[in-house]
C-alpha positions as CSV (number, residue, x, y, z in Angstrom):
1,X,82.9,107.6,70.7
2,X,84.1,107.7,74.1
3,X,87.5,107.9,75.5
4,X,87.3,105.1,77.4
5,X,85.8,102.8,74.6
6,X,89.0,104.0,72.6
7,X,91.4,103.7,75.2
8,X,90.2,99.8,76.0
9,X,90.3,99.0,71.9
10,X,93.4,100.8,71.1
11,X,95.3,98.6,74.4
12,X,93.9,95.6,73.2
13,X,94.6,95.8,69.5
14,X,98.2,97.1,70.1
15,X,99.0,94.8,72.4
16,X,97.7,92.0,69.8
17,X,99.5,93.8,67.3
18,X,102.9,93.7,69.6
19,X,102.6,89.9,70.1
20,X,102.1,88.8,66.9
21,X,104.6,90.9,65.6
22,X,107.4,89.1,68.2
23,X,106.2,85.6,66.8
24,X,103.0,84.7,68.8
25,X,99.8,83.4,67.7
26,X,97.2,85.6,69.4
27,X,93.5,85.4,69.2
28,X,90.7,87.3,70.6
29,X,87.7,86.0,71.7
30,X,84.1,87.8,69.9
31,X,82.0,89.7,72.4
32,X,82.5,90.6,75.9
33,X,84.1,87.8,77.6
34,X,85.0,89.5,80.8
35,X,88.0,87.1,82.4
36,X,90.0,86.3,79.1
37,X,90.8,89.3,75.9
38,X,93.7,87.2,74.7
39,X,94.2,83.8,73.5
40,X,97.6,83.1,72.9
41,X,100.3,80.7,71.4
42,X,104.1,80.2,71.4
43,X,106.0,79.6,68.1
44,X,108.6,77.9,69.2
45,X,106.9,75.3,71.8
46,X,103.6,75.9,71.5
47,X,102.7,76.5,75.1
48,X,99.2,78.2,75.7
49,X,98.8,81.1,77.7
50,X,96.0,84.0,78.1
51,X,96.7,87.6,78.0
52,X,94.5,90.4,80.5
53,X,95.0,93.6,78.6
54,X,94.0,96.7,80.9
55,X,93.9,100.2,79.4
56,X,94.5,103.5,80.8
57,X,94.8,107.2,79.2
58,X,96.1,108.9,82.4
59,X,98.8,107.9,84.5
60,X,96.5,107.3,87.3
61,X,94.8,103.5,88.0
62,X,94.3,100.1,86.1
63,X,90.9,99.7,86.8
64,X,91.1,95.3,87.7
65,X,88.4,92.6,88.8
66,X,89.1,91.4,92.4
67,X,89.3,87.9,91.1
68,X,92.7,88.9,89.5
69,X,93.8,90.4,93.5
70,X,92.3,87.1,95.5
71,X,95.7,84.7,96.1
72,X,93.3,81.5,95.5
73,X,93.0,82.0,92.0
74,X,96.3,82.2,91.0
75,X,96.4,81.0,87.2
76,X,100.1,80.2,86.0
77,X,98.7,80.3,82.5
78,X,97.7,84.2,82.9
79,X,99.7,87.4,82.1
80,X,98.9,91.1,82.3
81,X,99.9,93.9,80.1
82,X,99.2,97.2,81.2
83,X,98.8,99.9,78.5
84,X,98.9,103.5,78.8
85,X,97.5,104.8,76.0
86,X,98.2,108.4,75.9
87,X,95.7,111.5,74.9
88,X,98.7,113.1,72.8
89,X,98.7,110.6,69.6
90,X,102.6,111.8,69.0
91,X,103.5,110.0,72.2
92,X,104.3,106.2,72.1
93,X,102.2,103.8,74.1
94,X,103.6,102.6,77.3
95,X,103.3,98.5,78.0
96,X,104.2,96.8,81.2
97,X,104.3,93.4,81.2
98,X,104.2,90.7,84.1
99,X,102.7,87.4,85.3
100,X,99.9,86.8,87.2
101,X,102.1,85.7,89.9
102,X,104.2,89.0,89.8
103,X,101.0,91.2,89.6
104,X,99.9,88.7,92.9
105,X,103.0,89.2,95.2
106,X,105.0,92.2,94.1
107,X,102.6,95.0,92.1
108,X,99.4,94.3,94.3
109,X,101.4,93.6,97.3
110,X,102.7,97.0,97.3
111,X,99.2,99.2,96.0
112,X,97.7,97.6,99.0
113,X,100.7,98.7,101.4
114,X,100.7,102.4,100.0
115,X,96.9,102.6,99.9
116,X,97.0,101.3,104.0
117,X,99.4,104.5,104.3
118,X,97.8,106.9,102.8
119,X,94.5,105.9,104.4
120,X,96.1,106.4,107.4
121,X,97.0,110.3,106.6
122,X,93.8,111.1,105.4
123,X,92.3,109.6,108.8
124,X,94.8,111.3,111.1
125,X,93.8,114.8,108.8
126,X,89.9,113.9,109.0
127,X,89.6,113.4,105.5
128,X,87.0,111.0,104.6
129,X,88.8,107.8,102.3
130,X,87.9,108.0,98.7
131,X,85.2,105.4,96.7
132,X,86.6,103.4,93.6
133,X,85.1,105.4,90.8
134,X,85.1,101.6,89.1
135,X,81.9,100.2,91.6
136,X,81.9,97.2,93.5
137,X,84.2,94.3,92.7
138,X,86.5,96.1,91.0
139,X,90.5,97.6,92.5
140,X,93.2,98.9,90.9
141,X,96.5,99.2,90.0
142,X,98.4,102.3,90.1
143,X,100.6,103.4,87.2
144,X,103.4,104.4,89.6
145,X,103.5,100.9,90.9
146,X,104.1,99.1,87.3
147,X,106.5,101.9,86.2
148,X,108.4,101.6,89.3
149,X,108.9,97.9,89.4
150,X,110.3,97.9,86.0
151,X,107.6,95.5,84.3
152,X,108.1,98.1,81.0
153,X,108.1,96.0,77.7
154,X,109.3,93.1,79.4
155,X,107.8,90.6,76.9
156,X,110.7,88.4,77.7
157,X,108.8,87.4,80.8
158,X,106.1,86.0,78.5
159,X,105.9,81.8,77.7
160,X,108.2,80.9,74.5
């Protein structure tokens, strides 16, 4: 099995596991449905919302569709939770929780600021910038940027 087939599973499961357990109905679509892995449901006033669950085993970066980045599809009804999933199964799993919204204009806001920057070194050193490892239509999120912002388990911020 590979790591990253683990890593992707053991997010999404856990954080399915971490919503139901704080009183949500959660479901999750059969087969690869690329733009939704959770179907969710408050208790208390049954609003609907969807859940993006992105997986990562190194503190490096969220691998994330552009569609999520592009300001004109903003989707109030959306909400990202970031797992790192680390190799050592003795340490806990790291979530980070935020709105589309947030991940819009703060988290993505600032990757693209820092990324500007430290294109800008490696151009004034003559080092070639880097390709996305992910392919085309794909960015990402650093792990520095979530952990910083202080998005860790704040489930809170999630519809009741």
């Amino acid at each position: 099995m590979s790591k990253g087939y683990r890593t992707q599973w053991v997010g999404q499961f856990a954080v399915a596991s971490e919503l139901t357990r704080r009183d949500y109905i959660v479901s999750m679509p059969l087969g690869n449905v690329p733009s939704l892995d959770l179907q969710c449901k408050s208790q208390d006033k049954g609003k609907r919302f969807e859940v993006q669950v992105k997986s990562l085993s190194s503190k490096g970066s969220f691998p994330l569709q552009n569609k999520f980045v592009e300001k004109k599809n903003l989707n109030p009804n959306l909400y990202f939770v970031f797992v790192y999933v680390p190799p050592d199964f003795a340490e806990q799993l790291e979530y980070f929780v935020l709105s589309h919204k947030q991940l819009l204009f703060k988290v993505w806001k600032e990757e693209k600021k820092d990324r500007r920057r430290r294109e800008s070194i490696r151009k004034s050193k003559g080092i070639k910038n880097w390709k996305l490892k992910w392919g085309e239509g794909t960015e990402g999120i650093n792990y520095k940027f979530l952990n910083k912002n202080t998005y860790k388990n704040k489930w809170k911020g999630l519809p009741c």
